[in-house]
N, C-alpha and C positions, 0 to 999 in steps of 0.2 A: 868189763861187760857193761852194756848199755841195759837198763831196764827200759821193755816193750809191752812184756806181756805177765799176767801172774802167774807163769810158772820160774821168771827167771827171779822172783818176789818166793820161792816156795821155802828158801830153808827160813825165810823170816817169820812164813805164815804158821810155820809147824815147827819152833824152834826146840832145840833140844830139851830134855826134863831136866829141873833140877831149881834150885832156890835164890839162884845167884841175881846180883840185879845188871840189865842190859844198857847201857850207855850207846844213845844213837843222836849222830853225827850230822847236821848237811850243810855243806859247805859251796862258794863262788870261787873256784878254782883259778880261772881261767882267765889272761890276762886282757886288757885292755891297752888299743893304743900302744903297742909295744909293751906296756910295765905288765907284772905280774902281780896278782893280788895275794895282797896279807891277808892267806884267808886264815888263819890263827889269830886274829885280831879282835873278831866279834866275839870271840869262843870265852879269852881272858878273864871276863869277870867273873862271869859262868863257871867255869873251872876253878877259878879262886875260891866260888862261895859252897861249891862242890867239897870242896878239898877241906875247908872249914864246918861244912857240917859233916866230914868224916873223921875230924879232929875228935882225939881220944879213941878212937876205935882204930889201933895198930893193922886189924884186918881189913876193915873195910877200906882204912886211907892205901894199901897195899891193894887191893882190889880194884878201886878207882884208876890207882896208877899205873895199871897194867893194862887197864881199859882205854886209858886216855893215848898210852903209847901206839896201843894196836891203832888207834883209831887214825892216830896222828900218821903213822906210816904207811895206813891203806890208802888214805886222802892223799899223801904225799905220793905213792904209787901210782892213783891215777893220774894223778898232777902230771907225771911225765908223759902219758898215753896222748896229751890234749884236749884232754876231756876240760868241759868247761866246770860242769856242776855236779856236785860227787854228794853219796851216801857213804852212811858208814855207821858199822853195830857191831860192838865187843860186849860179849862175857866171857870174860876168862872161867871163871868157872861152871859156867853151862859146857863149857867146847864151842860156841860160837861166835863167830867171826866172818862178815861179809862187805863187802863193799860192791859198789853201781855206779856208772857214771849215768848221768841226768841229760835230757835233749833239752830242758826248757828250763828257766831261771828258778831258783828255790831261795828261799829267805834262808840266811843263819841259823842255825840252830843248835843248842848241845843238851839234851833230856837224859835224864839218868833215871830209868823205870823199871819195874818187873816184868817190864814186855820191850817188844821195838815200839819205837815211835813211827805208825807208820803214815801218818796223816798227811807230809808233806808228800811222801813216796808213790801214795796211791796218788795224791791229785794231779803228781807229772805224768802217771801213764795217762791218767782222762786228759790232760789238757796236752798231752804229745800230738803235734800235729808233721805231718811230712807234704815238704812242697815240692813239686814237675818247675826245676827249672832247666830253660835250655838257651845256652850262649852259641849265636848262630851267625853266620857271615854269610856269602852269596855259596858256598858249595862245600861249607865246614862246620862243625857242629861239636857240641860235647851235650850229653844229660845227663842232667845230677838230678839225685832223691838229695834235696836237703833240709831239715832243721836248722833253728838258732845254734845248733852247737856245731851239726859237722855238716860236710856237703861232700854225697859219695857218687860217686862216677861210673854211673850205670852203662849208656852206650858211646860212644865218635863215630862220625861219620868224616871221613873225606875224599870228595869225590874227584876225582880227574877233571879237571876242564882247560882246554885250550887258553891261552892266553890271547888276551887282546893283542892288533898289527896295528902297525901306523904306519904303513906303506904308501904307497901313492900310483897312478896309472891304471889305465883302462883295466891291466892282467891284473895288475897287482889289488885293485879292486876288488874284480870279484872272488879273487882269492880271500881278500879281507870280511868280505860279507857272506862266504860259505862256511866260515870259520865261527863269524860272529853267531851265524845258525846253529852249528854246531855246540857253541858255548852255550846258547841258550836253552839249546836241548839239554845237555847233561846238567844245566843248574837245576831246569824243571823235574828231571830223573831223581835229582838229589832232594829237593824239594818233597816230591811225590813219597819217597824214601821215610825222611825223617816222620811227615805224617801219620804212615802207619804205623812206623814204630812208636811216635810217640800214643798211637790209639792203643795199641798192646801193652805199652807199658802201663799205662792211665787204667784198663780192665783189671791188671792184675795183682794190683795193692789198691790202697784207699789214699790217695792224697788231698789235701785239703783246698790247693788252689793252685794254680800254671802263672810262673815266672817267665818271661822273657826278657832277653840280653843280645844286642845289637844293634846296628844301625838303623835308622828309622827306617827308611824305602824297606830293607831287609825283611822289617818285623813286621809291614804293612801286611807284605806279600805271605809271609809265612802265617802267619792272623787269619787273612782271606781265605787261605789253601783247610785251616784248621776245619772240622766238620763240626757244625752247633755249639754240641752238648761240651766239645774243647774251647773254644771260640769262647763263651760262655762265663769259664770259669778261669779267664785269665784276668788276673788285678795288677799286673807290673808290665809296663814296657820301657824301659830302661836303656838308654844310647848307652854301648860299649864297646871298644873297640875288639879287634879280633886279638887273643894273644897266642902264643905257640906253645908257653908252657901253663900246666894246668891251675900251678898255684898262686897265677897272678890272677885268677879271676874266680877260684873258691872261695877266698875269704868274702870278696863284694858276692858272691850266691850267698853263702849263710848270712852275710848282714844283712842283704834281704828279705830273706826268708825270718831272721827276728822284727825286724818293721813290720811283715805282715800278721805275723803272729801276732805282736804288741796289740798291732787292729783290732786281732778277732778278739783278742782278750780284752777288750774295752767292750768289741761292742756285745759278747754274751750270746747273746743269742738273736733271731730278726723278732723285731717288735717287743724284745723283754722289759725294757724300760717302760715300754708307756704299757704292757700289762700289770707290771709292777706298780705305777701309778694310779692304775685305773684299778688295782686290789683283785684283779682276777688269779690270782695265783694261792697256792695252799701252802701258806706256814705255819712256823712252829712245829718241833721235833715231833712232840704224838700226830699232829695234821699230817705231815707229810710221810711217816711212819707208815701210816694205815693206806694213804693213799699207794705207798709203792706195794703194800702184803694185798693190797685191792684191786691191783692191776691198772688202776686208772694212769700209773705210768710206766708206760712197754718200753718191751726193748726197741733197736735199732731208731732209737731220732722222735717216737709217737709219746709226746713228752720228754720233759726231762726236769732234771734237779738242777739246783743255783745254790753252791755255798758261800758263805762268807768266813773268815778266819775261823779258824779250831777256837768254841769256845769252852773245850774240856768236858764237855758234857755226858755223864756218863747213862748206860743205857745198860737193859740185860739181855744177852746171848743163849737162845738155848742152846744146849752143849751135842744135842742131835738133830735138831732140824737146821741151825745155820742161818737158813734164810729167813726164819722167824725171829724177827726182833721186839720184845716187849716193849709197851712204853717205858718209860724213864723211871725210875723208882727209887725214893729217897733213904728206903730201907735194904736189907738186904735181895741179892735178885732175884730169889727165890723158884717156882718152878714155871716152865714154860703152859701158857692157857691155851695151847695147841694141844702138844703130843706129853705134856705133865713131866718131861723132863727135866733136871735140873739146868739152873741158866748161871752164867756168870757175868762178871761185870764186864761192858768191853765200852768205847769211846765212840757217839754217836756219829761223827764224823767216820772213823775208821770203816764203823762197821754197814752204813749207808753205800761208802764207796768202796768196798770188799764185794758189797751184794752188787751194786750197779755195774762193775767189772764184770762177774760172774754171768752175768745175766741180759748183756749187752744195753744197760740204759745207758743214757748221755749224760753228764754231769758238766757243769760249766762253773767259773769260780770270779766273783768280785773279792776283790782286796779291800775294798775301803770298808773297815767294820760298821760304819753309819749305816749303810746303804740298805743293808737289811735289818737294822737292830731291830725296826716293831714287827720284825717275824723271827727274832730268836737264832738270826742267824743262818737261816736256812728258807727255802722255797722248794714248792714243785709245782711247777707248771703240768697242766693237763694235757693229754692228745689231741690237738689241733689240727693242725701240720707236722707234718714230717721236720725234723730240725736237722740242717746237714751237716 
């Protein structure tokens, strides 16, 4: 199963009772270049120093090692599916056990906690993007929904059209040039065609940007034919020839579809860098806290949030309201200053992006921990603009 949405995240969010500790897995499956990756590789040390601090306790090195198996043969199960980037969460003695294949790159990881670790998990669904690419020739066509990982084969078209004559003489002329009418009638029909469909397709999900694949004159024409708001938000045109079977030209869709993701993930968000420079943005965990329980960042794009790596930071949960988050608290979490509930401890990163799912904000992610250190990590941008 691919995770999309939090419900396919729900036996992790509400995992079974009991005291056992939860070992979570993520892993780079999927091979490059022909080779397959040793994704058991980064894990190694990890598990070694696991295994050593479970030295002397019969049960718990017994426990580990049953966790380590599940885990190793769920990741090895997707592994065959060709899935690129996998999850993965054993406790044997909870009764749980899950695994996910990922659309978008995740760093290594092996956490051994009394919870999942769900910090890389929630940032693939914010940062899952789906791209409209379409491989087109003069009256043939394929569209793919694709991400970095896979690329699925939504509709083809192929239309009939007359072949070109090389004949010669007065008859055999205009026979040639009724034909050639003809041909350009049904390219334009085909044409006309894929348009719509690709405008239907574009209303009824959310995709993030329009691919195009094929010959230049081809892509000119089909560009032209596009109406704006498509026309707009295409970033690729790409010479490709036409092929006949499909999997000579899925693999270059989804490697496109990762170049343009890498893009977006550089660039964040439009103008975030130089607000960030320019210090109009709200950091630091309580800042940014209060501004999303404040509304000043909505849902659907009117603001949004900018993390930077998990810096473990823990925070208190009230245990009935959810979406009220305390500030951070160096003592026990004690009771919520909303509804007096009690709160527990939960990971300010987790629980930030648990609410911003829930509640459709936008959340966007830098890797280089530099980049935000003198805000702790963390940003939110106010409502401006709309962010797409």
């Amino acid at each position: 199963m691919t995770a999309r949405t939090l419900t396919d995240l729900q036996p992790l969010l509400d995992p079974s009772a009991g005291t056992g500790w939860v070992l979570s897995c993520y892993a780079a499956i999927g091979g490059v270049d022909g080779f397959r990756a040793d994704w058991e590789a980064p894990f190694r040390d990890k598990a070694d120093a696991l295994k050593k601090a479970a030295a002397g306790d019969d049960e718990a090195r017994q426990e580990l090692d049953e966790n380590l198996s599940a885990v190793r043969h769920g990741i090895a199960a997707l592994r065959e599916t060709g899935a690129r980037w996998a999850a993965a969460f054993s406790s044997t003695r909870r009764g749980l056990f899950h695994t996910v294949a990922l659309d978008v790159p995740v760093e290594p990881d092996l956490v051994l906690d009394r919870s999942p670790y769900l910090v890389p998990l929630l940032s693939a669904l914010h940062r899952r993007r789906e791209y409209l690419a379409v491989h087109t020739d003069t009256h043939r066509s394929r569209v793919y929904a694709t991400t970095p990982a896979v690329a699925r084969l939504l509709v083809e078209f192929d239309e009939v059209v007359p072949k070109h004559q090389h004949s010669s003489g007065e008859r055999y002329g205009y026979e040639q040039a009724t034909i050639a009418r003809h041909r350009e009638d049904r390219i334009l029909h085909y044409r006309k065609d894929l348009v719509r469909a690709l405008e239907k397709i574009w209303d009824e999900s959310h995709y993030a940007a329009l691919i195009l694949l094929g010959e230049h004159e081809v892509l000119e024409q089909l560009r032209s034919a596009l109406p704006p708001r498509l026309a707009e938000r295409v970033v690729r045109e790409v010479p490709e020839s036409w092929y006949e079977g499909e999997s000579q030209v899925e693999e270059r869709v989804r490697s496109l579809a990762a170049e343009v993701f890498a893009e977006d993930e550089e660039t964040v968000a439009p103008d975030f860098w130089e607000l960030l420079r320019e210090g109009a943005v709200i950091g630091g965990a309580t800042a940014v806290l209060e501004a999303v329980q404040n509304g000043r960042i909505a849902p659907s794009g009117h603001g949004y949030l900018v993390f930077g790596p998990d810096l473990r930071e823990t925070v208190s949960r009230c245990t009935i309201c959810q979406w009220t988050i305390s500030k951070a608290l160096d003592t026990a979490p004690g009771h919520c200053p909303c509804c007096q509930a009690p709160c527990e401890s939960g990971n300010l990163l987790e629980e930030l992006l648990l609410s911003a799912l829930k509640h459709g904000i936008v959340a966007r992610f830098v890797p280089d921990p530099a980049a935000l250190k003198r805000y702790g990590g963390i940003v939110a941008v106010p409502a401006r603009s709309r962010v797409p």
